[in-house]
C-alpha positions as CSV (number, residue, x, y, z in Angstrom):
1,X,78.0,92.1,70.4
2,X,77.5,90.1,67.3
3,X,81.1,89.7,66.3
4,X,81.9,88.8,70.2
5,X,79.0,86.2,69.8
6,X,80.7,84.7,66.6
7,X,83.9,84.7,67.8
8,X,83.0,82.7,71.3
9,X,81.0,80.2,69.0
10,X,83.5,79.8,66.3
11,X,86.1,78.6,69.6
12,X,84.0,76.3,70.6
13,X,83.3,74.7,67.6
14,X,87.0,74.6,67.2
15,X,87.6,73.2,70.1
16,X,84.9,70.7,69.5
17,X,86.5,69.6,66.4
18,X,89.9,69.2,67.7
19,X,88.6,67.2,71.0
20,X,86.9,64.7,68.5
21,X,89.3,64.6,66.2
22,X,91.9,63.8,69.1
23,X,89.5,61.3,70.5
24,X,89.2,59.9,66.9
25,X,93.3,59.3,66.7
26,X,93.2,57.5,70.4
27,X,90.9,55.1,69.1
28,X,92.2,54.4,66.2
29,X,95.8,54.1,67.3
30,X,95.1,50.4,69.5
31,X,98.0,49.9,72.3
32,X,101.0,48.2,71.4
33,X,101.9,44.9,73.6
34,X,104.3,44.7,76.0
35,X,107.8,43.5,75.1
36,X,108.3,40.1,76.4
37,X,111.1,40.3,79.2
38,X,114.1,38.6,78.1
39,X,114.1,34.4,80.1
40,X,116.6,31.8,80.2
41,X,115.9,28.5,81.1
42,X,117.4,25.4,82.2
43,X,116.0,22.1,82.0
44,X,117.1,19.0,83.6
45,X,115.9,15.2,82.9
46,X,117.2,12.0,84.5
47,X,115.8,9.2,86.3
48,X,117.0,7.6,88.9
49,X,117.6,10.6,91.4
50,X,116.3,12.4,94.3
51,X,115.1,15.1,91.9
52,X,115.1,13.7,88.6
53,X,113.5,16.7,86.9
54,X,113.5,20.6,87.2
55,X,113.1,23.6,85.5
56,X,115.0,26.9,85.6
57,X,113.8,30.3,84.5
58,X,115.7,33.4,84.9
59,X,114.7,36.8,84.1
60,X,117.3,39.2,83.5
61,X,115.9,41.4,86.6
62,X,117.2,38.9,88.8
63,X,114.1,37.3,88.9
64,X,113.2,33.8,88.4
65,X,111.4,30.2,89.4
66,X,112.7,26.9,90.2
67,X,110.1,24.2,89.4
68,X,111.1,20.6,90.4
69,X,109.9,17.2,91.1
70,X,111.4,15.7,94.2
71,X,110.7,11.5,94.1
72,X,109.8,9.6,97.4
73,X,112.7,9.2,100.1
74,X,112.1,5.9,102.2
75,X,112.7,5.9,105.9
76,X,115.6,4.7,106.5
77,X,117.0,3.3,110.3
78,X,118.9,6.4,111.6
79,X,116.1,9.0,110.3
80,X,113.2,6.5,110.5
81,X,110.8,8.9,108.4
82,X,110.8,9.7,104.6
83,X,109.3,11.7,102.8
84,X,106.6,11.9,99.9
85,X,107.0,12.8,96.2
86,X,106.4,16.3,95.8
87,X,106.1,18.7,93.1
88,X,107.8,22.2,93.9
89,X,107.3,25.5,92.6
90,X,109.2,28.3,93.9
91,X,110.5,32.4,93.1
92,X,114.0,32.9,93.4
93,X,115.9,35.9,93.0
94,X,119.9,35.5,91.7
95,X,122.9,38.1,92.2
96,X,123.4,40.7,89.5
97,X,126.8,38.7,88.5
98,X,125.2,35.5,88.2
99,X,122.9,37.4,85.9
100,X,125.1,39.3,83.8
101,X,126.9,35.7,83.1
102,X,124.2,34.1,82.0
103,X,122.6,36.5,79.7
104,X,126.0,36.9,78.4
105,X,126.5,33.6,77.7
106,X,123.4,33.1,76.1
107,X,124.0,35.8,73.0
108,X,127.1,34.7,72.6
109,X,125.8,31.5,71.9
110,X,123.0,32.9,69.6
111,X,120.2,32.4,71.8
112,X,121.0,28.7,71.7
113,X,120.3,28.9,68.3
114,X,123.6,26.9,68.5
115,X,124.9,23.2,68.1
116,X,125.2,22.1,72.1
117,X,125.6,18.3,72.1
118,X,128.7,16.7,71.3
119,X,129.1,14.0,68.6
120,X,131.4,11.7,70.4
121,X,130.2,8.7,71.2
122,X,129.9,6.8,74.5
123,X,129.8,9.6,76.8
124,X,127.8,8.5,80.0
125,X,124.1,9.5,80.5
126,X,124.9,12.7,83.0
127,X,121.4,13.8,81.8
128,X,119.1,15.3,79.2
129,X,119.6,19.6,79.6
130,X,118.3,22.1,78.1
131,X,118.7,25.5,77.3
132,X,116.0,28.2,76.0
133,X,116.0,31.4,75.6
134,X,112.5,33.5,74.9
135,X,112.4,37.2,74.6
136,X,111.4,40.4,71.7
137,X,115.1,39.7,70.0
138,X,114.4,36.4,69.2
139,X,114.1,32.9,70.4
140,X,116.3,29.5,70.8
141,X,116.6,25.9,71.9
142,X,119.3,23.3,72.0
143,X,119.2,20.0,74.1
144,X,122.6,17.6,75.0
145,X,123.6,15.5,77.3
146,X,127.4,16.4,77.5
147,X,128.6,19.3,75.5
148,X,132.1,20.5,74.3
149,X,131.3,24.1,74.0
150,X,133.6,26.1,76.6
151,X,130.1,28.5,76.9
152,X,127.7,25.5,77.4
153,X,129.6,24.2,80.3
154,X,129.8,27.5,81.5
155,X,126.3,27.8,82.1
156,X,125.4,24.1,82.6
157,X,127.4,24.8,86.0
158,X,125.9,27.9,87.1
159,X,122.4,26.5,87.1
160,X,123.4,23.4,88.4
161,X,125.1,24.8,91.2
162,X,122.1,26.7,91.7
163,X,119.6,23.4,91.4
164,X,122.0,22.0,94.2
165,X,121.6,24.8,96.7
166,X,118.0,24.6,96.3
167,X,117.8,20.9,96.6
168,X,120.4,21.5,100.3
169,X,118.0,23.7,101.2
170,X,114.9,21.2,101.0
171,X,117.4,18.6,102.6
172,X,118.3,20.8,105.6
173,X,114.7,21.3,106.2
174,X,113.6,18.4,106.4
175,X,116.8,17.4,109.0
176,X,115.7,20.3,111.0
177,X,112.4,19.5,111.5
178,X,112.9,15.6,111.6
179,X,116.5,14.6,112.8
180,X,118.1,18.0,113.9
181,X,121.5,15.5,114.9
182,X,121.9,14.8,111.3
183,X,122.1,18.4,110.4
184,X,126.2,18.0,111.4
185,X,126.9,15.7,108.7
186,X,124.9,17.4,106.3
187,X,126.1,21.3,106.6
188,X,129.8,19.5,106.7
189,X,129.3,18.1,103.3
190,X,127.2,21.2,102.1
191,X,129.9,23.6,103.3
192,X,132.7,21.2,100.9
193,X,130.3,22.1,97.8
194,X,130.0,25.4,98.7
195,X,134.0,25.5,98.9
196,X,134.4,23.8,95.5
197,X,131.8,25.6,93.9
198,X,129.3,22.8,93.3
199,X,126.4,25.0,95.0
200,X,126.2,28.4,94.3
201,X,123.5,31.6,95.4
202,X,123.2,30.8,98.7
203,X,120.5,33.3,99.1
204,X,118.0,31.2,97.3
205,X,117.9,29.3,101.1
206,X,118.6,32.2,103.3
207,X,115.6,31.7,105.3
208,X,116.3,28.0,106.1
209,X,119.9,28.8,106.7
210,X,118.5,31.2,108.8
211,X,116.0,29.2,111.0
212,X,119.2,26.6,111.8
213,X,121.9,29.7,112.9
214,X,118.7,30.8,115.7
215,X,117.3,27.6,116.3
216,X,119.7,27.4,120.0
217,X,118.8,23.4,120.0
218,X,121.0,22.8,117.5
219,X,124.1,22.1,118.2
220,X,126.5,24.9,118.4
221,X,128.8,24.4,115.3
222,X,125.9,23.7,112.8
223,X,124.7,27.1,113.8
224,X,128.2,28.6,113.1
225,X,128.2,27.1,109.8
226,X,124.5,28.3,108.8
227,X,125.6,31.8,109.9
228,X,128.8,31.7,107.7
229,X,127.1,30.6,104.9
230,X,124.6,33.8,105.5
231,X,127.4,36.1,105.8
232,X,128.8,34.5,102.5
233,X,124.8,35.4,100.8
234,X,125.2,38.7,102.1
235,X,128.4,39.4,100.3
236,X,127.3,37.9,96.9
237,X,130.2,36.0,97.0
238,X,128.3,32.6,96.9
């Protein structure tokens, strides 16, 4: 009975011991941090338009924000209402290939740890941009106005296109809600940027294009055109 009594306590003490120790190794082993997920942004500066500032951040799950500052619209005869300055702050959520070309783009220009502005002189003010990149492989920055790099322009017109969707969007609402006639004019020249490529990720409005295509007191051909433009965000094609 002894030697049974020795052996249950020696276990236990064992068992002690190695639940300690173990409790010992937790402690002393702190948690490491997160990695920080991998961002691009795009800034834009220039005064003088409808939305003379905005930010851009993508994350490479698709996920992102679009932060802008939208100046005052005066009324003007045919709408007769404008609208206040606001400050907007918004998710969006990109396609996969719009991804995959930006985050490509940006290591092969080093993170922007690259030269982005051009030296030649006298180009017109189209703007102060600028591209960042954040993440646990490293960081980057480079500002221009106008830029010769092939890559640069590349991207410049992906989020651009994207800025100017989001901007239609905030338009078409406000014509749908204010002066529903002046939606024809507006989806015609919408639909031409779409065509050309000047507005791309027409899912980022989906829910305004939406409201137009169900909305049966608008007219009939504006509807057409918001539900083309759905089908075209359905594909990923735009």
């Amino acid at each position: 009975m002894r030697a049974i009594a020795s052996i249950v306590f020696g276990t236990a003490l064992s068992l002690c011991f190695n639940f300690s120790a173990a409790a010992q190794t937790s402690e002393a082993s702190p948690s490491l941090p997160a990695a920080t997920p991998p961002e691009v942004s795009f800034r834009f500066d220039r005064v003088g338009l409808a939305v003379p500032h905005f930010i851009l951040r993508i994350h490479e799950n698709g996920s992102g924000t679009y932060q802008a500052d939208q100046a005052e619209i005066p009324a003007t005869p045919t709408s007769m209402r404008g609208q206040a300055a606001q400050h907007v702050d918004r998710p969006i959520n990109l396609n996969s290939s719009t991804i995959a070309k930006i985050f490509k783009d940006e290591r092969e220009l080093n993170h922007f740890n690259a030269e982005c502005a051009s030296k030649a002189k006298n180009i017109a003010d189209t703007g102060t941009k600028t591209l960042t990149y954040a993440g646990s492989d490293g960081s980057g920055s480079c500002v221009y106005n106008y830029s010769e790099n092939k890559t640069v322009q590349s991207l410049t017109d992906i989020f651009l296109g994207v800025a100017s969707t989001l901007d239609e969007g905030r338009k078409l609402e406000f014509l749908h809600r204010y002066d529903r006639l002046g939606l024809d004019a507006e989806m015609n020249s919408f639909a031409d940027e779409v065509k050309e490529g000047r507005a791309i990720e027409l899912g980022t409005i989906s829910a305004t294009l939406a409201a137009i295509a169900d909305d049966t007191a608008v007219i009939q051909r504006v509807r057409l055109k918001a539900a083309k433009m759905l089908e075209l965000a359905a594909e990923g094609s735009h």
